[in-house]
N, C-alpha and C positions, 0 to 999 in steps of 0.2 A: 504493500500500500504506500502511495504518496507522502510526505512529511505535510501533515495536510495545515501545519504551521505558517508555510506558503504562502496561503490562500488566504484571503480577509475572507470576513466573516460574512460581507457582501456577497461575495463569488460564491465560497461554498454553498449557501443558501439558493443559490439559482443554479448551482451545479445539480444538488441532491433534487431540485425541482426536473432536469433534464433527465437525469440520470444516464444508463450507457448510451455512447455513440461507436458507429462505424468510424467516421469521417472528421477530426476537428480540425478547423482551420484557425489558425490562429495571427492576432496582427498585432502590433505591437505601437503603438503608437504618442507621437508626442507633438505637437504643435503641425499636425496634414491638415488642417481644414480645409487647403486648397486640391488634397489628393485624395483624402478618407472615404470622399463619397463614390468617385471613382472605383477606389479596390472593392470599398461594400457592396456595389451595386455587383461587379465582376464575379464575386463570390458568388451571389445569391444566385446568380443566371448559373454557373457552374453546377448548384447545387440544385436548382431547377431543373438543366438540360441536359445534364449529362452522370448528375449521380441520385437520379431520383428513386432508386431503392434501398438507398442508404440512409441510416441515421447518421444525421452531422448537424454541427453549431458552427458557430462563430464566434471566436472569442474577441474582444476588442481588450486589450489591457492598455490602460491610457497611465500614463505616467506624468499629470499633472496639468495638462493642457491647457492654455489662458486663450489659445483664439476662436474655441469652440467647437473640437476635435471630436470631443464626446457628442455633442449634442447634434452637431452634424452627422456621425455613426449610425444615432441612437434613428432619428431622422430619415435617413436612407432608409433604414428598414423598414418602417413604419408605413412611410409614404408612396414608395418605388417599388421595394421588393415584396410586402405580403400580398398583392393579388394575382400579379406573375406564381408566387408560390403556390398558394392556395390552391390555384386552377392547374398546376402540372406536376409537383413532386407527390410521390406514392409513399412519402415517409412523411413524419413530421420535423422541421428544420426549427432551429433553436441560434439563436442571436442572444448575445451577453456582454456589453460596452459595463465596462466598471473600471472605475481609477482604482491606483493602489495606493499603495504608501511603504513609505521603506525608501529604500537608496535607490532614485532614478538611475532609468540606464535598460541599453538592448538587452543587458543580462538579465537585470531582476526581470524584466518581463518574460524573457524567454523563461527563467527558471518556471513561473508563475504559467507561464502557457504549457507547458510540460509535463508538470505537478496535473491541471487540471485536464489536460489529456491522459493521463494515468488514473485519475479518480473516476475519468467518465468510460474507462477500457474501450480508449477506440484504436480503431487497428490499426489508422494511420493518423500521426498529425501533419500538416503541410504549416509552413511559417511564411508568408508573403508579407512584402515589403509596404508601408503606407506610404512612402514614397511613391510609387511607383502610378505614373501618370498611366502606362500601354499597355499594365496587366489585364490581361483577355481569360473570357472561362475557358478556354481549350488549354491554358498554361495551366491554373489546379487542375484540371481535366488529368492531363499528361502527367505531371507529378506525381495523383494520387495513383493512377492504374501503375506506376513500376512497380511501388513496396504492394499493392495488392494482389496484383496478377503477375509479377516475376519476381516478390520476394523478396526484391532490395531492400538493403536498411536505411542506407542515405542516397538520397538523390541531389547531387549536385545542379545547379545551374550553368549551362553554355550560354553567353549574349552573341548576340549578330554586334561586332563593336567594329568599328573605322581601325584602322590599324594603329593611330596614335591615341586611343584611349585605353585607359588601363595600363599605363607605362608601371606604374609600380608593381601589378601583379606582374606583368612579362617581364620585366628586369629583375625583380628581388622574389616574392614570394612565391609564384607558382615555382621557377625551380630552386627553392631551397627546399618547399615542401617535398616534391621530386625528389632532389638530391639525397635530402639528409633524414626524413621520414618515410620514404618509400611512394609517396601519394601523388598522382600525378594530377591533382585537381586544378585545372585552369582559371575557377572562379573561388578562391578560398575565404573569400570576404562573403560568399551566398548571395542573399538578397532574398532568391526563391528555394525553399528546400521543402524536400517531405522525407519523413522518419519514420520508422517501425516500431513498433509498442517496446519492441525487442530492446530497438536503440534509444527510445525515452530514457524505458527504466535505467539503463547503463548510464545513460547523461545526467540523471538525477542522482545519481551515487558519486559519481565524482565531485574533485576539489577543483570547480572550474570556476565557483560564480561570484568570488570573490580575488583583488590582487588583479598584479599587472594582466592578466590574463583577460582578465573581465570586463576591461575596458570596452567601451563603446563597440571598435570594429575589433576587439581582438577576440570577444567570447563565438565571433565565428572560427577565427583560427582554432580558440582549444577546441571547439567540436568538429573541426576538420580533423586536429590530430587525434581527438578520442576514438573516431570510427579508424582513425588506420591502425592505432595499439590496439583496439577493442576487435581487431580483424574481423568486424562487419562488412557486408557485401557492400559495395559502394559504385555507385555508376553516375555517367552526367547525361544531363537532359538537354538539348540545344530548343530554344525556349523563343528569342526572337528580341527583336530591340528591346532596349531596357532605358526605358523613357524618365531620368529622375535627374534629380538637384544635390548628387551626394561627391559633393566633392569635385574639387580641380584635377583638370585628366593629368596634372603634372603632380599631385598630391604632395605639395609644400608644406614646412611646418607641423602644424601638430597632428595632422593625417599620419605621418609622415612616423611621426614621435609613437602615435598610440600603433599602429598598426606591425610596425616594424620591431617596438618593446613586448605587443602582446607575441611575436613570431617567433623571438629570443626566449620570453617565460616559456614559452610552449616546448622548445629546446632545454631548458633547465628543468621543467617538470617528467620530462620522458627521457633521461641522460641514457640508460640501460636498453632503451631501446635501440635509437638510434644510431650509440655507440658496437651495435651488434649487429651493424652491418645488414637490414633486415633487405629481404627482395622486397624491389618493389613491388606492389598489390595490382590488380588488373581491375582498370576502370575504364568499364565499355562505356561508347555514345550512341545514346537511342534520338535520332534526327537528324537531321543536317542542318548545318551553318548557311549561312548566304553572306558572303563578303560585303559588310556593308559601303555604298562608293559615297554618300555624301562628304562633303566637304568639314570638316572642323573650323571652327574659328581659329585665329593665326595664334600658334604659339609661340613667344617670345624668347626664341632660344637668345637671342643677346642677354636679356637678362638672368638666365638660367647659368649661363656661364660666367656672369658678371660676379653671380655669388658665388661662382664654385673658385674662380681665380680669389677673390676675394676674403675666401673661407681658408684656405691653401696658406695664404699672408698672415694671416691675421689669426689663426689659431695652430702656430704653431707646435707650441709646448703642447698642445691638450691633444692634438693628432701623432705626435712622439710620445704620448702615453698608451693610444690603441692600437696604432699600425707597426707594421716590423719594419726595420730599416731600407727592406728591400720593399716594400710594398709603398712606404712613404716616399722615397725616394723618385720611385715610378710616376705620384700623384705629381710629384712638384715637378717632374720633367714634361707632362702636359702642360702646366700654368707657363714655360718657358719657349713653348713654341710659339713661332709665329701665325699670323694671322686670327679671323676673329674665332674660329670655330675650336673645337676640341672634338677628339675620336678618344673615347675611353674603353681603351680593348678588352675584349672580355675576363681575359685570365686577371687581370691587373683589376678589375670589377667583381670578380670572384674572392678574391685573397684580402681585398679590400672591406667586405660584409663579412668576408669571416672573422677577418681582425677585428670589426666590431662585434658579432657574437661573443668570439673568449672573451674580449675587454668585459662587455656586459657579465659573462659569468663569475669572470674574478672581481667584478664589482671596482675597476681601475680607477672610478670615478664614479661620481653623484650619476643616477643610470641616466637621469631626463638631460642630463648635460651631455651625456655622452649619446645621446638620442639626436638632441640639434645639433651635434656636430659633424652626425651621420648624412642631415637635411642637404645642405648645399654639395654635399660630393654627391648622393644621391640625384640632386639636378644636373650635374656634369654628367653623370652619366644617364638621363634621360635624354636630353638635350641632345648627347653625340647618336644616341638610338635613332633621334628625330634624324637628325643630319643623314645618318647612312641609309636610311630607308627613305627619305623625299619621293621616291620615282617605282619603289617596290613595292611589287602589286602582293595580295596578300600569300600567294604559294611559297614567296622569297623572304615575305616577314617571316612565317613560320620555320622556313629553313636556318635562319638567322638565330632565331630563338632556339629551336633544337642545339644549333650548334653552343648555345651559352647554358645551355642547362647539359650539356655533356660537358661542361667545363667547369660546371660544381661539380658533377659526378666526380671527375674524373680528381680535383681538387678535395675531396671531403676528408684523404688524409690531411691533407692541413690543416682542415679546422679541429680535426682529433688532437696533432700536434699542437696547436695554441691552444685550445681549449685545457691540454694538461700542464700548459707552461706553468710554470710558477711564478717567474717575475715577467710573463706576459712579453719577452724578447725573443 
């Protein structure tokens, strides 16, 4: 049973009113007024048209809301979705908007959507995004039929993305997760997921939902690495444009800080695994991708490199505390070339994140200092990504990316070696 401590006293009371479901969906939400109504409506036609002999709800957990998140939710259902329902699903469907209380944050809510998917035993929960302007009922549609009908425990998310979005998953997190955990998930941040009862209950016993871990985008990371240790079946969904407002595609700053410290906890909480050499796990794709060709607005490599030359200068000492003399050495001979651009070659971008992993483990420095000092080499090496791909259509982005995620592979004795240094040289 659930820590049903969770749960206010609110929820339960409209839980034990619902009682079991097939099907929970769950949304997590904090200030979408401008998107809420959107995903609620998405939902409801899902659970109208395409899972109508199932029981399922909707959970809304709002986490404090001042521009009227809840009452917009609450709304949509009321208004939009009960006579659509009424007149098509062959179950009866259950909607529940309630704020919580406790430490805001994706975490607590997830924890809280979780708990109440394990109270209500349903077979699958799905988690979508309130963000999320272009979620269509054929996306929970697709999500829920894998863990029902093949069994999966986690279903990852594929987006249709332009090839210069998401520089931080393709340069840093999908292959360290690849590399150094075995998991070759392309979208490790989520957005859209669905989960097995199987893999609730496991994600409710663990120590994920508090700590650097827990942070905003990083409680997806620990529940990316809990399904790889947990060697739950894992597969991704390619899903279609992913229409929202989260975040700069160059992920500056404190994107930057929280995503890339919760990657590091997640490496410091599973030492014995990764340290053991695991194979990597086989993560099929159910759909296909469509290369998206729109245009992005211009990104500003001048100033991307203005900070990384800048960063290079000006923080010396603090970058001779994390990098090895060979790897710093490498940074400052970019900032010495000519002309405006910079090419920050793979290996030399490899040995560089890993030197910030061990620093982060031996705790070299203050972690959040040694987070924004990771920001601006980080944009140098977006920045140089952007530069060599201008003209590469997307079979050559990808061949590109391969080639740098065999180059943590091929690198992860290194980060074993610093990770056991002692004085971290």
């Amino acid at each position: 049973m659930p820590d049903e401590s969770i749960l206010s006293d609110e929820l339960l009371r409209e839980l034990m009113a619902v009682g079991e479901v097939d099907v929970l969906v769950g949304l997590a939400t904090y200030n979408n007024a401008g998107t809420v109504e959107h995903v609620v409506r998405a939902t409801q036609t899902a659970f109208a048209e395409y899972l109508q002999r199932e029981r399922t709800a909707l959970i809304i957990a709002d986490a404090g809301s001042r521009d009227g998140t809840l009452e917009a939710a609450r709304g949509t259902h009321a208004v939009d979705a009960t006579p659509l329902l009424s007149s098509t699903t062959l179950r009866t469907v259950h909607q529940i908007a309630v704020p919580y209380h406790g430490v805001p944050g994706k975490a607590s809510a997830l924890r809280r959507i979780f708990a109440a998917s394990e109270l209500s035993r349903a077979r699958v929960c799905v988690v979508v995004g309130a963000d999320h302007r272009g979620l269509t009922p054929e996306w929970i549609d697709g999500l829920v039929r894998l863990v029902q009908r093949e069994s999966f425990d986690f279903v990852s998310p594929l987006y249709h993305r332009h090839k210069f979005e998401g520089l931080l998953p393709k340069n840093l997190l999908y292959p360290v997760t690849r590399a150094v955990l075995g998991l070759p998930i392309r979208e490790p941040l989520g957005g859209e997921n669905a989960f097995s009862a199987r893999l609730v209950a496991h994600l409710l016993s663990q120590d994920l939902w508090e700590g650097e871990a827990a942070r905003s985008f990083g409680i997806d990371l620990g529940i990316t690495a809990a399904a790889a240790v947990g060697g739950f079946r894992v597969c991704e969904l390619a899903l279609g444009r992913r229409e929202d407002g989260r975040g700069d595609r160059t992920a500056p700053g404190s994107m930057v800080e929280q995503v890339v410290g919760s990657l590091f906890a997640c490496l410091e909480t599973h030492p014995q695994y990764w340290q053991a050499s695991p194979t990597a796990i086989e993560v099929p794709v159910k759909g296909e991708l469509a290369e998206v060709a729109s245009a992005l607005a211009r990104i500003n490599r001048k100033r991307m490199f203005d900070r990384f030359r800048s960063a290079v200068s000006e923080l010396g000492s603090v970058l001779e505390r994390i990098l090895s003399a060979d790897t710093l050495s490498g940074i400052r001979a970019l900032t010495a070339r000519s002309g405006p651009e910079i090419l920050f070659p793979d290996e030399l971008w490899v040995r560089t994140v890993y030197d910030f992993a061990a620093a982060y483990h031996r705790a070299a420095m203050h972690r959040a200092h040694l987070l924004q000092a990771l920001t601006p080499l980080y944009l140098g090496r977006a920045g140089s990504f952007v530069v060599e791909n201008l003209d590469s259509d997307a079979a050559e982005v990808d061949r590109r990316l391969e080639l740098l995620c065999l180059a943590f592979e091929r690198l992860k004795p290194y980060l074993l070696e610093r990770w056991t240094a002692t004085d971290g040289r």
